[in-house]
VOMIKOL-403478 format. One record per residue (C-alpha): y, z, x. Coordinates in steps of 0.2 Angstrom, whole numbers. Layout:
! VOMIKOL-403478
<<Y,Z,X>>;
...
! end
This chain:
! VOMIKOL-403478
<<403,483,458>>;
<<415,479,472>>;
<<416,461,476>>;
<<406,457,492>>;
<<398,443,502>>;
<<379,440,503>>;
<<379,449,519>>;
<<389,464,512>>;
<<380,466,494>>;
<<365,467,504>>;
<<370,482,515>>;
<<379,488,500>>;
<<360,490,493>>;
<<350,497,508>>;
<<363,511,510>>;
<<360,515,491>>;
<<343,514,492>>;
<<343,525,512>>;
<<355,537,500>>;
<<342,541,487>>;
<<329,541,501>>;
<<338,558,508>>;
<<327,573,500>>;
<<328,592,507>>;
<<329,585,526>>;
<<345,579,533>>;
<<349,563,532>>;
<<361,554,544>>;
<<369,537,538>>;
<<381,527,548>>;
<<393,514,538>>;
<<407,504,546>>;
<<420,497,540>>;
<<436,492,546>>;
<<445,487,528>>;
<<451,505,521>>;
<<452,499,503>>;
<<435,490,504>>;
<<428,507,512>>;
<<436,515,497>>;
<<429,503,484>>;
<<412,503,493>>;
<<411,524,491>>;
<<416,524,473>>;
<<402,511,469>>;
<<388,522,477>>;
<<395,537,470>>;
<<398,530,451>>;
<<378,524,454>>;
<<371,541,462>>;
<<377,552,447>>;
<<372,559,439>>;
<<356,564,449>>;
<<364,563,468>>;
<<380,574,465>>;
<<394,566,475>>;
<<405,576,488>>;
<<419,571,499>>;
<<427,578,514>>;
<<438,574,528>>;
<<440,576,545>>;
<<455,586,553>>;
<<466,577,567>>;
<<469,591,577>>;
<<449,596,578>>;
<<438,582,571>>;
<<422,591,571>>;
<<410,585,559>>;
<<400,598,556>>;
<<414,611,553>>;
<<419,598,539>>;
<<405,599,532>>;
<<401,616,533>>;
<<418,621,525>>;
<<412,611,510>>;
<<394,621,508>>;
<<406,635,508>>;
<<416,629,493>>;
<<401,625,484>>;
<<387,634,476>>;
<<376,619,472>>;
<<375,614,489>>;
<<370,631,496>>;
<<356,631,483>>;
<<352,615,493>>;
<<353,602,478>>;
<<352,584,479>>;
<<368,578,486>>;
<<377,564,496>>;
<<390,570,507>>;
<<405,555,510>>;
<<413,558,527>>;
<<430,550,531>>;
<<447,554,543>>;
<<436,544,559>>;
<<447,528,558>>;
<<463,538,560>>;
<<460,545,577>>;
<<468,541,591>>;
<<460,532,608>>;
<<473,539,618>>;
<<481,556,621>>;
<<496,562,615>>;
<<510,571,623>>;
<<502,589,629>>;
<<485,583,624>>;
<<471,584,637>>;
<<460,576,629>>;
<<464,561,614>>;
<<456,565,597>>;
<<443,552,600>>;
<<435,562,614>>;
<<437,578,605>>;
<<428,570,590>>;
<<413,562,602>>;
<<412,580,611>>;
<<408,588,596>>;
<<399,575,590>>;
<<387,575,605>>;
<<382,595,600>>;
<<381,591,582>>;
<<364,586,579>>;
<<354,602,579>>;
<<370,614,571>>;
<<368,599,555>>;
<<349,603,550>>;
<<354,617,540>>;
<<362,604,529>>;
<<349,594,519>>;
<<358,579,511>>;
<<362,562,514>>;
<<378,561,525>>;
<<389,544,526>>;
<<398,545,542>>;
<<411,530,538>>;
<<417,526,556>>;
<<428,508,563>>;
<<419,495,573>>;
<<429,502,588>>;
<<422,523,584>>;
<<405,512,584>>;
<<404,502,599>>;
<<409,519,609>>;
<<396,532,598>>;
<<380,526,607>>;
<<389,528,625>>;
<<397,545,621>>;
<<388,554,608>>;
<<370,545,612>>;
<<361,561,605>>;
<<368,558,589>>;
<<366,540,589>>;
<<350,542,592>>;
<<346,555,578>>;
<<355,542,564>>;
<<343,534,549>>;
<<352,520,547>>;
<<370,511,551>>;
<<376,497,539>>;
<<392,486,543>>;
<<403,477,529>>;
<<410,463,538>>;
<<432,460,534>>;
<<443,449,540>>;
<<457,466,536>>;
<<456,479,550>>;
<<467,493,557>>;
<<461,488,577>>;
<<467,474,588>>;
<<457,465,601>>;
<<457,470,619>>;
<<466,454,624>>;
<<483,461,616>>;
<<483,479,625>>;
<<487,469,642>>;
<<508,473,640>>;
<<504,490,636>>;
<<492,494,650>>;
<<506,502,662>>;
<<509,516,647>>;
<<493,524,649>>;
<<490,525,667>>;
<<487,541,668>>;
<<470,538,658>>;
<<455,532,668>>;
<<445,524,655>>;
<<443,508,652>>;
<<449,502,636>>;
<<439,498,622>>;
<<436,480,615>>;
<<447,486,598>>;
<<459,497,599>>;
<<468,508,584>>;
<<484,500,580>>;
<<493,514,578>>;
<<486,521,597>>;
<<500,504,601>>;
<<513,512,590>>;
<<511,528,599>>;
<<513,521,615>>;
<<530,512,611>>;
<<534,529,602>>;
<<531,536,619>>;
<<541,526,629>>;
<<554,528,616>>;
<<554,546,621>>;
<<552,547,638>>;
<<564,532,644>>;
<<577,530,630>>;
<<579,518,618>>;
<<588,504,630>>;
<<576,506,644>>;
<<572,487,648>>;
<<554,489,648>>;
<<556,490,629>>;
<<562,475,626>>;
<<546,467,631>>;
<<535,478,621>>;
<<543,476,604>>;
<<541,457,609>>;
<<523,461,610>>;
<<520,471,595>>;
<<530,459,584>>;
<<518,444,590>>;
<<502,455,586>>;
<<508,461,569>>;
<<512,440,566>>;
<<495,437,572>>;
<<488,447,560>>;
<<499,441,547>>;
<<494,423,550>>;
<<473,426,552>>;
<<475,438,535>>;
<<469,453,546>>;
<<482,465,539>>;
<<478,480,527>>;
<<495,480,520>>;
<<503,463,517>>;
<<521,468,514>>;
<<521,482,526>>;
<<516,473,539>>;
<<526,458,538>>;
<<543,472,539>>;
<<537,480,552>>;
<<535,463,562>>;
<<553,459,558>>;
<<560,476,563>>;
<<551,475,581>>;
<<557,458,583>>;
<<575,465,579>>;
<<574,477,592>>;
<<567,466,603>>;
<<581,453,601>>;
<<594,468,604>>;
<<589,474,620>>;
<<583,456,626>>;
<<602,450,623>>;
<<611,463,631>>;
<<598,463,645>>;
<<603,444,647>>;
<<583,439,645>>;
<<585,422,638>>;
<<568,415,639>>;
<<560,430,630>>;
<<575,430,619>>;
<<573,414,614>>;
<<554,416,609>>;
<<558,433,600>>;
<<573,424,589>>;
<<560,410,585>>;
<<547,423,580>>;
<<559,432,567>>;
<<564,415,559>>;
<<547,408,556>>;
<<543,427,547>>;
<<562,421,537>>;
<<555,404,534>>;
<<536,412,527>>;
<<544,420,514>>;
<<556,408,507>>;
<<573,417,519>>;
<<578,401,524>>;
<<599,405,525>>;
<<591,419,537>>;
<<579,407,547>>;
<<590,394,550>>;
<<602,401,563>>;
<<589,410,572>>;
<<580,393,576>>;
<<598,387,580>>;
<<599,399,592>>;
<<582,398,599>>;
<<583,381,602>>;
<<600,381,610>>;
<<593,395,622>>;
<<580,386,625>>;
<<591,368,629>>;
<<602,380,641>>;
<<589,389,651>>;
<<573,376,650>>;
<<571,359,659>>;
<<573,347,646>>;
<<555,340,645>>;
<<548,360,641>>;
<<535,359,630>>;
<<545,376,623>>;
<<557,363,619>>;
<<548,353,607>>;
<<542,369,597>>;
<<558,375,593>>;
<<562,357,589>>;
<<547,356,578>>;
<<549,373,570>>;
<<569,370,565>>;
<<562,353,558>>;
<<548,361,548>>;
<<563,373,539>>;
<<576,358,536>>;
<<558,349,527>>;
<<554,363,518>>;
<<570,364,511>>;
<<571,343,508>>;
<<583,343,521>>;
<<572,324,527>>;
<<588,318,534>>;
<<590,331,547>>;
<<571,335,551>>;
<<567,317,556>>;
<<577,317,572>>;
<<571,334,578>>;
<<551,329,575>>;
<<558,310,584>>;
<<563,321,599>>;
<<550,336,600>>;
<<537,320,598>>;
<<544,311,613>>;
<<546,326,623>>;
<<526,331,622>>;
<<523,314,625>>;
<<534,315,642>>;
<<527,332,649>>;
<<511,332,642>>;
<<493,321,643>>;
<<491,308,632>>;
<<477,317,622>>;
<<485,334,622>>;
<<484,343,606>>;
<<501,349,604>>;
<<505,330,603>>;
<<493,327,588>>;
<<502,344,578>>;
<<518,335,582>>;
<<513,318,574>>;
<<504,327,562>>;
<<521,337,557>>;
<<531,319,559>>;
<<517,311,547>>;
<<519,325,534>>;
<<537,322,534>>;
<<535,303,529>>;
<<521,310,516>>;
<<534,319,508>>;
<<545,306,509>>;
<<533,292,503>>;
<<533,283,518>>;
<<515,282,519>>;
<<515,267,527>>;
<<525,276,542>>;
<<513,291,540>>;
<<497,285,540>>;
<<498,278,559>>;
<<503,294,565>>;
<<491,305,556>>;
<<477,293,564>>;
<<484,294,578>>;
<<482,313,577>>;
<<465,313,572>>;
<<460,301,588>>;
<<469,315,599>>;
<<459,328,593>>;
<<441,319,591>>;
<<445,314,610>>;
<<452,333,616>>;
<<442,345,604>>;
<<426,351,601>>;
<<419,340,587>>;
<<418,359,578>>;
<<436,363,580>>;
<<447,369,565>>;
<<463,357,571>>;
<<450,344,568>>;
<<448,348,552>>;
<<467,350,549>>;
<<469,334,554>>;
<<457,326,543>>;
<<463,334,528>>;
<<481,329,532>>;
<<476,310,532>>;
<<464,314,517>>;
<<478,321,508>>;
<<491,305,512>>;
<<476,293,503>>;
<<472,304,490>>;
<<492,303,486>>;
<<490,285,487>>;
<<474,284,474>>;
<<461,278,489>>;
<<451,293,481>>;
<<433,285,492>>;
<<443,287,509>>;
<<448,306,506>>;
<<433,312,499>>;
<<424,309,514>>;
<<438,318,525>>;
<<439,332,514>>;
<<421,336,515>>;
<<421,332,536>>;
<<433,345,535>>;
<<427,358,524>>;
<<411,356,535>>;
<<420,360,550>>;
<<427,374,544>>;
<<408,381,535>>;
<<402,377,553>>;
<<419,384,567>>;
<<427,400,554>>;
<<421,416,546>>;
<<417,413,527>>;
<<433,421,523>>;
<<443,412,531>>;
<<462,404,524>>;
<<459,387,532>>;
<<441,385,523>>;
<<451,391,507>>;
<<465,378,511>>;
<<453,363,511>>;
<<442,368,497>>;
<<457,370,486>>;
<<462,351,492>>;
<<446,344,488>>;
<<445,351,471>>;
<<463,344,469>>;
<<453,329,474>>;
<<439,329,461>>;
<<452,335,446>>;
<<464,320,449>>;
<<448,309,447>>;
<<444,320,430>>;
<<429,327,441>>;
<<434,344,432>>;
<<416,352,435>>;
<<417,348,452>>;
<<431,354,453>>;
<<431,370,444>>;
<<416,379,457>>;
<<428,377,471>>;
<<442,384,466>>;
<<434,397,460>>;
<<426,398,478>>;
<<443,399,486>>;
<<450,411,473>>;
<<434,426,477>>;
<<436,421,497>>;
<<455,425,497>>;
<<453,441,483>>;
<<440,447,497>>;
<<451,444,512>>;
<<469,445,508>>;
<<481,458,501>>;
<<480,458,482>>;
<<500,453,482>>;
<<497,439,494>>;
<<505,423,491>>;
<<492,412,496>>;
<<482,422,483>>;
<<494,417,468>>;
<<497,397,474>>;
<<473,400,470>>;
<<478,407,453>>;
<<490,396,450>>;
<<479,379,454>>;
<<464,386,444>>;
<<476,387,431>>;
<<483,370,434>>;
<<463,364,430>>;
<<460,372,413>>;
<<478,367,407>>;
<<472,349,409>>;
<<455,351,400>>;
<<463,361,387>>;
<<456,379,391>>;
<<473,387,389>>;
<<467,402,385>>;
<<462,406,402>>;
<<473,393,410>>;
<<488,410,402>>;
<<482,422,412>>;
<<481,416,427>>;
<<496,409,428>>;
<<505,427,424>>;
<<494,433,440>>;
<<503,422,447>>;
<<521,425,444>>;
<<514,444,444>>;
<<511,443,464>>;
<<527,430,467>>;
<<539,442,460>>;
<<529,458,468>>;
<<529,448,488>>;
<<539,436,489>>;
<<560,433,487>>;
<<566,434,470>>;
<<575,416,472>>;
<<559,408,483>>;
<<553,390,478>>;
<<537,394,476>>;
<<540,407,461>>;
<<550,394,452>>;
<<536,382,455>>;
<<525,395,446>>;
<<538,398,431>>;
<<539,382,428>>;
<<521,379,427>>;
<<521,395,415>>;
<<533,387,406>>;
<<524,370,405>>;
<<510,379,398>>;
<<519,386,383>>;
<<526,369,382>>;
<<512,360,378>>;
<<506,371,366>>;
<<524,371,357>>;
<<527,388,362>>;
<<546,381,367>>;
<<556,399,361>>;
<<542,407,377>>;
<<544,390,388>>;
<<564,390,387>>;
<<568,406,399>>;
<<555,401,411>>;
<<562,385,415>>;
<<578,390,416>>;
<<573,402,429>>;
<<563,390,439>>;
<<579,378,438>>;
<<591,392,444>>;
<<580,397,458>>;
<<577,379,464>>;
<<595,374,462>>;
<<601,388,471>>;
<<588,385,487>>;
<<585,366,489>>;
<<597,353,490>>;
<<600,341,474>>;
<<590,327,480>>;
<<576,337,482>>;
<<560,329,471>>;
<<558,346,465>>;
<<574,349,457>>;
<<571,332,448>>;
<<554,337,442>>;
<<558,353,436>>;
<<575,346,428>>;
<<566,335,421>>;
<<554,345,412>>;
<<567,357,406>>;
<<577,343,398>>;
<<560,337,390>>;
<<558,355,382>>;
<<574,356,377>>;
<<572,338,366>>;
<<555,343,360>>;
<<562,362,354>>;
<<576,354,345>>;
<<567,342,336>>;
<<555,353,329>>;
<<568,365,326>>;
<<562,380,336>>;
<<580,377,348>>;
<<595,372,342>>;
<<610,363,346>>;
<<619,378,345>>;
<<611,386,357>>;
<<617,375,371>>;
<<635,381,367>>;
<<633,397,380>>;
<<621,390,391>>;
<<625,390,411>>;
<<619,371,409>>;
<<623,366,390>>;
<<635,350,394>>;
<<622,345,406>>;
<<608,345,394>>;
<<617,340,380>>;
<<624,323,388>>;
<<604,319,392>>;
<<598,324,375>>;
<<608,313,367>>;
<<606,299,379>>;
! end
């Protein structure tokens, strides 16, 4: 059965049990979900379990003229068991693609077309007596009982599955489209279809050109929403999404530079660079923050707190890349601009020594860190509701610098402040709960705590299988630490395959030359080390060397690390004989290897 949450399996079971309840009357069932490929999983499970004595059926809606019971009648047409009236379920699908606004020529959108027919439908569906599953959005729910009450009224039952992934977007980001559909009285609805957004730029598009100014401020708009969603793991489609961000922000950047719109620009080119960084682009971030920030030094008073973002985020790349030299004096400045324009317990200024205090983490200044993560902490237990998720960031910032420096019995009291925020302040399935779980459990397995350990990271493994993309990186860093934990009890028959998930998902969603797959080879490939698998281990390493020469600068600890390892194999292979000196006579790095072999 699909993987569910408590609340979701329980639905999952009342609308079994409502389905097999349906006999020689019509019975009416609502489902809603907003996650199209938990809907899908969700009708293949009732289905595989009603058969053989419920016979399954399908049918969907048509954009044009979404009437439900023509669907349905067209089916009983088709089908000779249903006019014999056997014991059927009828799945229903096509509602979440309909559009809350008209389109051109349109009087009426598809929505309101549906919920007119719908209203009339009660009566015309008794002839059909099976169970129906209307799947419908949150959004086609919240507005059935006001439009279509009859209906609603006539349902047996409505069960909702709860997911963080969704097709709609809140009510709060439709205000800069507002002026695009004034022709339409209604109000709004709390959550409304992404593509309705789409349609409206598309609109504009058509109407007013492509270089019509207003433009400029709507592919701003859109690119912030799909980032949103990218960020809080609400999107359906992972990869798709993040593209189509980029390309919105692009044209946004266009038309805002010819139009001479630095501010927006500014935001827009900062925007598109911290997508670049996300996924390992950094040659492609880098300018961009350049350019944001030396908008933003040109057009903004020097004390903008807009200032020390773009400071902050061109900091973040330059650490990211080990670049410590450079970051430093741009987390100095966007520190001592926050403190200048803003109150002393604001929390920008906590992120801001929290990003500083990272930086020294990294650098093993811990010394220099630890005052400045406290100091972050203090900001947001002063600022902050004792609840609030930064709070929790904060404490598993400093947990992480004392775990790093073995005062295991100051973390462990952090970690779990903050994992109790977050059970308390985010939904179940939420990445930050996943974040701090995952450090706690790095927690108990550096103390040898491995049955401690193991429960949570195979808690943040289901939460993030449940609410991200299955080609999400986040979702192949989980594999890859679970991993990490039976390597170091042995288990490397399960440690194997989790490990090739994750290099799996790296290679499908991420840059072929990205860090963080040459941190996943390389742990691969410290697998088949240790079990003397060198002739498997050899071609990994070498990968995760290329990549991590080729992106980070040669001080960087993990060039060392990883150099380090592959020289080790190397050694080990040759003195068992499994690689030879031979071998080393065509290697991109032989003379290298060869001169520390023998050393």
């Amino acid at each position: 059965m699909s993987n569910l949450n408590s609340q979701n399996q329980d639905n999952y079971e009342d609308l079994l049990v409502s389905i097999e309840a349906g006999k020689d009357i019509l019975n009416l069932l609502i489902a809603v979900c907003d996650d199209s490929d938990c809907r899908d999983r969700l009708i293949s499970d009732y289905e595989a379990e009603l058969e053989p004595d419920i016979r399954r059926y399908r049918v969907e809606l048509a954009r044009g003229e979404p009437s439900l019971r023509s669907a349905i009648a067209n089916l009983v047409e088709q089908e000779a068991y249903l006019q014999q009236r056997g014991k059927a379920v009828i799945t229903v699908t096509g509602v979440e693609r309909l559009r809350f606004f008209k389109q051109f020529g349109e009087s009426r959108s598809e929505q309101q077309v549906f919920f007119g027919y719908l209203q009339w439908t009660r009566e015309a569906l008794r002839e059909f007596p099976f169970s129906i599953v209307l799947w419908v959005t949150r959004q086609i729910e919240i507005l059935i009982s006001n439009e279509s009450p009859d209906f609603w009224s006539w349902r047996k039952g409505v069960f909702r599955f709860d997911t963080k992934k969704t097709a709609a977007v809140p009510k709060t980001e439709f205000e800069p489209f507002r002026s695009l559909v004034e022709e339409d009285d209604r109000e709004p609805p709390s959550l409304i279809p992404l593509e309705d957004l789409q349609d409206l730029i598309a609109r504009t598009e058509q109407k007013k050109g492509l270089q019509d100014p207003s433009l400029a401020s709507l592919y701003g708009s859109m690119g912030k929403i799909y980032y949103r969603r990218i960020e809080s793991g609400e999107c359906e489609n992972f990869q798709q999404e993040y593209e189509l961000a980029i390309d919105y922000f692009k044209k946004a950047i266009a038309l805002q530079h010819e139009l001479d719109m630095e501010v927006a620009l500014s935001i827009s080119l900062n925007y598109l660079a911290l997508l670049y960084q996300s996924q390992g682009r950094y040659s492609e971030a880098e300018p961009l923050f350049l350019q944001a920030l030396e908008i933003g030094r040109r057009s903004l008073p020097e004390d903008h707190p807009s200032l020390a973002i773009y400071l902050n985020n061109l900091a973040e790349l330059y650490r990211d890349q080990g670049r410590y030299s450079e970051a430093e004096p741009l987390y100095l400045q966007a520190v001592e601009i926050d403190r200048r324009s803003l109150p002393e317990d604001h929390p920008s200024l906590a992120i801001r020594l929290s990003n500083l205090a990272a930086l020294y983490y990294f650098q093993g200044r811990y010394s220099e860190a630890e005052p400045l993560y406290l100091q972050a902490v203090e900001i947001d237990r002063r600022s902050l509701p004792e609840d609030h998720p930064s709070l929790a960031i904060r404490l598993n910032n400093l947990a992480g610098l004392y775990k790093s420096q073995g005062r295991y019995l100051e973390a462990e009291p952090l970690y779990l402040q903050a994992v109790e925020i977050d059970r308390r302040s985010l939904p179940e399935d939420h990445p930050g709960l996943t974040t701090h779980l995952n450090n706690l459990a790095g927690l108990y397995s550096d103390q040898g705590r491995y049955s401690e350990a193991e429960p949570l990271l195979l808690q943040t493994l289901e939460i993030d299988r449940r609410s991200l993309p299955e080609d999400h990186p986040s979702l192949a860093i989980r594999l890859n630490n679970l991993a990490g934990l039976y390597r170091d009890q042995g288990r490397y028959s399960e440690a194997e395959p989790l490990l090739l998930q994750a290099v799996e998902i790296d290679r499908r969603s991420l840059p072929e030359d990205h860090p963080t797959l040459a941190i996943h080879l390389n742990d691969l490939a410290g697998l088949y080390y240790v079990q003397g698998r060198y002739s498997e281990a050899e071609p990994l390493y070498l990968q995760a060397v290329e990549i991590i020469r080729s992106k980070l600068p040669k001080n960087h600890p993990h060039i060392q690390i990883m150099w380090k390892n592959y020289v080790g194999l190397w050694r080990q292979g040759i003195s068992k004989g499994d690689l030879t000196f031979e071998q080393l006579q065509e290697h991109p790095f032989g003379e290298h290897l060869l001169a520390e072999i023998q050393e």
